[in-house]
C-alpha positions as CSV (number, residue, x, y, z in Angstrom):
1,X,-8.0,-48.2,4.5
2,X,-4.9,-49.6,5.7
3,X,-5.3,-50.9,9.4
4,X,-2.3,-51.1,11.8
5,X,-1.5,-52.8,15.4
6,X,-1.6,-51.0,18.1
7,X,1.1,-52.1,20.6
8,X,1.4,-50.4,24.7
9,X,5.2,-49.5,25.5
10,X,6.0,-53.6,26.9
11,X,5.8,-54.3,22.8
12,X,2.4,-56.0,23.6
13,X,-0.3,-55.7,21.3
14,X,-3.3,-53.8,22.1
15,X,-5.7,-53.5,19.4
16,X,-6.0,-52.2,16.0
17,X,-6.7,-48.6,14.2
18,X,-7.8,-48.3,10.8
19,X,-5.4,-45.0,9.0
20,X,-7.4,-42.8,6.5
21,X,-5.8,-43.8,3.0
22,X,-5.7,-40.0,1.8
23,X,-3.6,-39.9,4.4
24,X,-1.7,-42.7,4.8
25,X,-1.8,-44.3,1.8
26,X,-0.8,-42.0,-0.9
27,X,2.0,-42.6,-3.0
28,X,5.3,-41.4,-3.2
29,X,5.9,-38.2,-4.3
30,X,9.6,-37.8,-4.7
31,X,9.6,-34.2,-6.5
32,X,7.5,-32.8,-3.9
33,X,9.5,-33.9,-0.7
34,X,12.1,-32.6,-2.2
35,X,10.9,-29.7,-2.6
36,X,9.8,-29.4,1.2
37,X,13.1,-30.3,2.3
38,X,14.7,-27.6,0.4
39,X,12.2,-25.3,1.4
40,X,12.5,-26.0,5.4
41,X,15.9,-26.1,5.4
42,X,16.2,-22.9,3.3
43,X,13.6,-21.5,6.3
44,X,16.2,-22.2,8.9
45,X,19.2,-20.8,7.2
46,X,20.5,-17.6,9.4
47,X,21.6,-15.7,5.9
48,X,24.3,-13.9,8.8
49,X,27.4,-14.9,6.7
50,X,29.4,-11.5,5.6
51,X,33.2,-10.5,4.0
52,X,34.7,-7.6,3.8
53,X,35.2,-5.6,0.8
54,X,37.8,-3.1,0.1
55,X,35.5,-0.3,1.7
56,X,35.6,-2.3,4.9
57,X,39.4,-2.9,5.4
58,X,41.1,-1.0,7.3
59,X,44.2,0.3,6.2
60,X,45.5,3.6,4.5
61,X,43.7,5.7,2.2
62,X,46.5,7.2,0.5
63,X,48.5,6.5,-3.2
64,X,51.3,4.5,-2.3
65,X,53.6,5.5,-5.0
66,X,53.2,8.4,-8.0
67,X,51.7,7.0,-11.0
68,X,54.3,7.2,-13.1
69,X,58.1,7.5,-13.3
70,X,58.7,4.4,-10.5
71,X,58.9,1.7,-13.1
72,X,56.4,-0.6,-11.3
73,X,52.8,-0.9,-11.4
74,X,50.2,2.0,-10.8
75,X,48.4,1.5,-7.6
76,X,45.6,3.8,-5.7
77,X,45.6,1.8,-2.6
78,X,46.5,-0.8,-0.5
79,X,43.1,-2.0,0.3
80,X,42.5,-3.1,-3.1
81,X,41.8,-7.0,-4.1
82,X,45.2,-7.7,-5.4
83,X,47.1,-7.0,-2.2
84,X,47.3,-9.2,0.7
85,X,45.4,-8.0,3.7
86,X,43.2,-5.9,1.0
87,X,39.6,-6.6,0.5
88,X,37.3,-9.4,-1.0
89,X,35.7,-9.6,-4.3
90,X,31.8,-11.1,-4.7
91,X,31.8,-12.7,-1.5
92,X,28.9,-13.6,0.3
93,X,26.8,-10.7,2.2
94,X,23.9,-11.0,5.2
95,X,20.9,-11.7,3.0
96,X,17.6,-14.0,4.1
97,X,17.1,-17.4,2.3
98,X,13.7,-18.2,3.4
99,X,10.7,-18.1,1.1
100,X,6.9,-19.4,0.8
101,X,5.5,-22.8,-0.1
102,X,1.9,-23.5,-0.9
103,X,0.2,-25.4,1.9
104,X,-1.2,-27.8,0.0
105,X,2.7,-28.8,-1.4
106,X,3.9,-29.1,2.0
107,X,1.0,-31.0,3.4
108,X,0.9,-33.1,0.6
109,X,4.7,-33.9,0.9
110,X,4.4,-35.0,4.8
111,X,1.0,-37.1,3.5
112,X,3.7,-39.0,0.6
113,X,7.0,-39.1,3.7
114,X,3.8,-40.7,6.1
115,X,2.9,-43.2,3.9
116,X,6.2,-44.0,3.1
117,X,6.9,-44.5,6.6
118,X,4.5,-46.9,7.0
119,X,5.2,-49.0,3.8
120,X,8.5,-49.6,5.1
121,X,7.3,-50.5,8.7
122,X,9.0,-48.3,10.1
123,X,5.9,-46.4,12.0
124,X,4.7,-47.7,15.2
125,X,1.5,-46.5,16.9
126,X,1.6,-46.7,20.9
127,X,-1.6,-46.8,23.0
128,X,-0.6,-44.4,25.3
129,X,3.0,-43.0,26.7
130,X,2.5,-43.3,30.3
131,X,5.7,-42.8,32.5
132,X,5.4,-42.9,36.2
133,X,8.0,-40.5,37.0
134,X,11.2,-38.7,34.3
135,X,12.8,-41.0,34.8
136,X,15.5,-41.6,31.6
137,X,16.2,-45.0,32.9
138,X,12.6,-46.1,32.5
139,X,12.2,-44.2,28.7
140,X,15.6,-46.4,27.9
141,X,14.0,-49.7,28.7
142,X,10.9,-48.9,27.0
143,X,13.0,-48.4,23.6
144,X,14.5,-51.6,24.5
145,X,11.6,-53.8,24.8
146,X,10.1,-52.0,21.4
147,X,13.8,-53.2,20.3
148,X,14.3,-49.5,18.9
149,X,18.0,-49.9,19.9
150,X,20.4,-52.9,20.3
151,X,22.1,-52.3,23.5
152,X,24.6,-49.0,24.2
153,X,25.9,-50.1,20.3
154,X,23.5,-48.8,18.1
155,X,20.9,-46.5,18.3
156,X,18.0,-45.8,16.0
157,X,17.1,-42.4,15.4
158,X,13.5,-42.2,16.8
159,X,10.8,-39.4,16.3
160,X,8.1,-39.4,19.3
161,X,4.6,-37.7,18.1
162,X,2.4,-37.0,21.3
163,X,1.3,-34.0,23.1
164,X,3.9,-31.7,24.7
165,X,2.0,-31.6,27.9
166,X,3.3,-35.1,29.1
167,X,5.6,-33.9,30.8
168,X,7.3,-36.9,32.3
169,X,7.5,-38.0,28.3
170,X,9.4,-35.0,27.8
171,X,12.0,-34.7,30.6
172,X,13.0,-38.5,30.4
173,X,13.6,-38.3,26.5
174,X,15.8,-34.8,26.4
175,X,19.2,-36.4,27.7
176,X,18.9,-39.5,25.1
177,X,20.5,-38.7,21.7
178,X,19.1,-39.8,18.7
179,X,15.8,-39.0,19.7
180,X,13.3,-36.3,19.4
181,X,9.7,-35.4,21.0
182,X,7.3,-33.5,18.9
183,X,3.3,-33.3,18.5
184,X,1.1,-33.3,15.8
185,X,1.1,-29.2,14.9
186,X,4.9,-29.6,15.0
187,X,5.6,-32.4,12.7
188,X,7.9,-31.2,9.6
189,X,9.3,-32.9,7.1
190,X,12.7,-33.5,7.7
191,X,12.1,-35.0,10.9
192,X,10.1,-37.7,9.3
193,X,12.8,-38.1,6.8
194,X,16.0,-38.0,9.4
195,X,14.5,-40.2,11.9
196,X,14.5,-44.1,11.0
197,X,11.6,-45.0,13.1
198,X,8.4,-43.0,14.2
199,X,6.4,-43.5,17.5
200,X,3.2,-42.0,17.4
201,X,0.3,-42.4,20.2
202,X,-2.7,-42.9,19.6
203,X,-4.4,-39.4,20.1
204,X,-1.5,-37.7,17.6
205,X,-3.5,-40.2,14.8
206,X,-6.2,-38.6,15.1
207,X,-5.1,-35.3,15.0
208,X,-3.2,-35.9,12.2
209,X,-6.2,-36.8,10.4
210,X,-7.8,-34.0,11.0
211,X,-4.6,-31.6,10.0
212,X,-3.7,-33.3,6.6
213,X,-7.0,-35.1,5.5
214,X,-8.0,-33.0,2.5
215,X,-11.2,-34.0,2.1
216,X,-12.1,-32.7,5.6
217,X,-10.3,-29.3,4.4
218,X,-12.4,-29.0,0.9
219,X,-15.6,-29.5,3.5
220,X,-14.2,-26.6,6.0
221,X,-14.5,-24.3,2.6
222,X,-17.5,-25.4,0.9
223,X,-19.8,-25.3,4.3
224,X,-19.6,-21.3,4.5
225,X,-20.5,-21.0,0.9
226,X,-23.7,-23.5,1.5
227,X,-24.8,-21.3,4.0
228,X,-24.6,-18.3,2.1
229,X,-27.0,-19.2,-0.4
230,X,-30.0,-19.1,1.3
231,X,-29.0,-15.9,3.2
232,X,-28.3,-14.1,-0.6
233,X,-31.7,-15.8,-1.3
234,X,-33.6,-14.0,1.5
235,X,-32.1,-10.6,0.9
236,X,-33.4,-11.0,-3.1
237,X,-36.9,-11.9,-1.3
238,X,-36.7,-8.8,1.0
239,X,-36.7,-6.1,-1.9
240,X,-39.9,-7.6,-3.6
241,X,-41.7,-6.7,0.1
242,X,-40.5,-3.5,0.0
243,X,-41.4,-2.3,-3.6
244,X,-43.8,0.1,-2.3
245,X,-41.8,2.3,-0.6
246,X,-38.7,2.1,-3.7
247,X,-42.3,2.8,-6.4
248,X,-42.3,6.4,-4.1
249,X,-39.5,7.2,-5.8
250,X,-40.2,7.9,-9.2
251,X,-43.2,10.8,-7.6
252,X,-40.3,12.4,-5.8
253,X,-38.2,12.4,-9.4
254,X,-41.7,13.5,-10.8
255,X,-41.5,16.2,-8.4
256,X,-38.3,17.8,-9.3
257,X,-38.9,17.3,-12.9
258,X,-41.5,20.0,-12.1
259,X,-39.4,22.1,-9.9
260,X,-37.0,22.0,-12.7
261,X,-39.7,22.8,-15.6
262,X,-40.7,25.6,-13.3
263,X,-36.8,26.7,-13.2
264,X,-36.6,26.8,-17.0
265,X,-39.8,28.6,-17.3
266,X,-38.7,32.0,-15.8
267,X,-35.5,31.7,-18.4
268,X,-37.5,31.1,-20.9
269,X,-38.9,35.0,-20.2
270,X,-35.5,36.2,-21.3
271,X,-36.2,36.0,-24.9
272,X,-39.2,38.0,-24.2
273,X,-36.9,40.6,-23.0
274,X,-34.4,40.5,-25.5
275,X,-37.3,40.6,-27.9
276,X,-38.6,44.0,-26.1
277,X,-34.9,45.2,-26.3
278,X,-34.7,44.7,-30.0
279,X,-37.7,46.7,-30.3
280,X,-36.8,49.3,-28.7
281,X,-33.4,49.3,-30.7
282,X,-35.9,48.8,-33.8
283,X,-37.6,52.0,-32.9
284,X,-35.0,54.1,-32.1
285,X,-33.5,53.9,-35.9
286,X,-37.0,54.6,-36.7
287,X,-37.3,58.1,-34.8
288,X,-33.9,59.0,-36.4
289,X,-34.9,58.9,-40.1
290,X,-38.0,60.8,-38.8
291,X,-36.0,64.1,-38.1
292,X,-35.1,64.9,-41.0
293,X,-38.4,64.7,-42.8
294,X,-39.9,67.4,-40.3
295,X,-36.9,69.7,-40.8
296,X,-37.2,69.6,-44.5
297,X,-40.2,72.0,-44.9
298,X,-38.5,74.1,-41.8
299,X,-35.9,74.6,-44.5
300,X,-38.2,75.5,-47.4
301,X,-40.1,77.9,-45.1
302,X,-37.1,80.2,-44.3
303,X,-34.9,80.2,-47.4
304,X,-31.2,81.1,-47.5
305,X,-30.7,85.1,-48.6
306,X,-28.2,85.5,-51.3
307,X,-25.2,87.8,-50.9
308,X,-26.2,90.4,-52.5
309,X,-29.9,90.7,-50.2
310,X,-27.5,90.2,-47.6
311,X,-24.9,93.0,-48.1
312,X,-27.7,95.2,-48.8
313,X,-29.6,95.2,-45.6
314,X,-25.9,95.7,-43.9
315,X,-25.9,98.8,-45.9
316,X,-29.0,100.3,-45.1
């Protein structure tokens, strides 16, 4: 773990604090700050640029000149592309440039920019940034003594990381250029890479640690997943207590089987039925072929007269 001097704001040193090494000592990564620099700067892009075609010129709507007879060139109108005044061809239209990056990339790119940082001695970690009043005056002199800047000649772009809520931090840093105050949640990546030198107290260290350590992270995730074995483990013990009541079930299913055997039954009685029904039909045929064997000796008993008998009694 690399370890690094803690200085107060007279450049005096204080003591020492040991930096997390999956933090602060990764290597470079020069692929993947790339990336996050394209990415935030694509983020802050407004996308408000816009031209004019030839439907948003103003001008007339009308055919200049007949198509043909003139000698010169045919024409529709005089908004078109070729004409001066008219409108413009594939230029650029309101449209939004931002897009998403996996956290992991960009937290991993401001771990490799960090690191970097400090390989090059160019981070700095103050004890505490205690100002009595906003006063600019007294912020100057404290870059001064931390020989940040040579004089009113040359100033070195600076990046403060502390908490927001020091107020007298705040309102004596605003009016000097070249410098920026930020805290831990707001840290990007191209402020770490536009700013020479980086100034962070001791309390932003530790935050930091907690925000981009990704150990820490893998434990936030795994600890739900511990806990929810034993709970999955106590609902597959409840069921075994309550078998009794769940081995009721099958008497209920039992139950309707016989309710439905008992439905089936009475169907069952329409064959019986149809089976009456075809006996009946049966018989009916039966009766029929009967008839004529009674009327056959009613026949026999009274013959048919011939003619002649016939004509005879008609005479008499």
């Amino acid at each position: 773990m690399p370890t690094v001097k803690v200085r107060n704001l007279k450049n005096k040193e204080v003591g020492d604090v040991e930096l997390l090494d999956s933090v602060f000592g990764v290597e470079l990564n020069e692929s993947l700050v790339h990336a996050a620099l394209v990415n935030y700067q694509a983020n802050g892009r407004q996308g408000t640029s816009a031209t004019k075609t030839r439907g948003n010129v103003s001008g007339s709507g009308r055919k200049l000149w007949k198509q043909k007879g003139t000698g010169r060139a045919r024409i529709a109108s005089l908004r078109s592309p070729l004409w001066k005044g008219g409108g413009n061809v594939h230029g650029p239209q309101p449209r939004d440039w931002s897009y998403q990056m996996p956290k992991k990339m960009r937290r991993g790119a401001l771990r490799s920019a960090l690191s970097e940082r400090l390989r090059e001695g160019n981070l700095i970690i103050i004890d505490e940034f205690s100002f009595a009043g906003p006063k600019t005056k007294d912020f100057l002199g404290a870059v001064e003594t931390l020989k940040l800047s040579d004089g009113k000649r040359k100033k070195v772009k600076t990046l403060i990381v502390d908490s927001l809520d020091n107020a007298n931090l705040v309102l004596s840093s605003r009016n000097v250029e070249k410098t920026k105050v930020t805290n831990s949640f707001g840290l990007n990546i191209y402020d770490i890479l536009y700013h020479e030198k980086l100034l962070i107290s001791k309390s932003a260290i530790e935050e930091l640690n907690d925000l981009l350590d990704p150990k820490r992270e893998g434990a936030k995730g795994e600890a739900p997943v511990k806990e929810a074995k034993p709970k999955k483990a106590a609902k597959a013990d409840e069921p075994k207590a309550e078998e009794a009541p769940k081995a009721a079930k099958p008497k209920k299913e039992a139950v309707t089987e016989e309710v439905k055997a008992e439905e089936v039954a009475p169907k069952a009685v329409k064959p019986k039925k149809e089976a009456a029904a075809d006996e009946v039909k049966a018989e009916k045929p039966a009766k029929k072929e009967a008839a004529p064997k009674t009327d056959a000796p009613a026949k026999e008993k009274t013959p048919k007269k011939p003619k002649a008998e016939k004509e005879a009694t008609d005479n008499e």
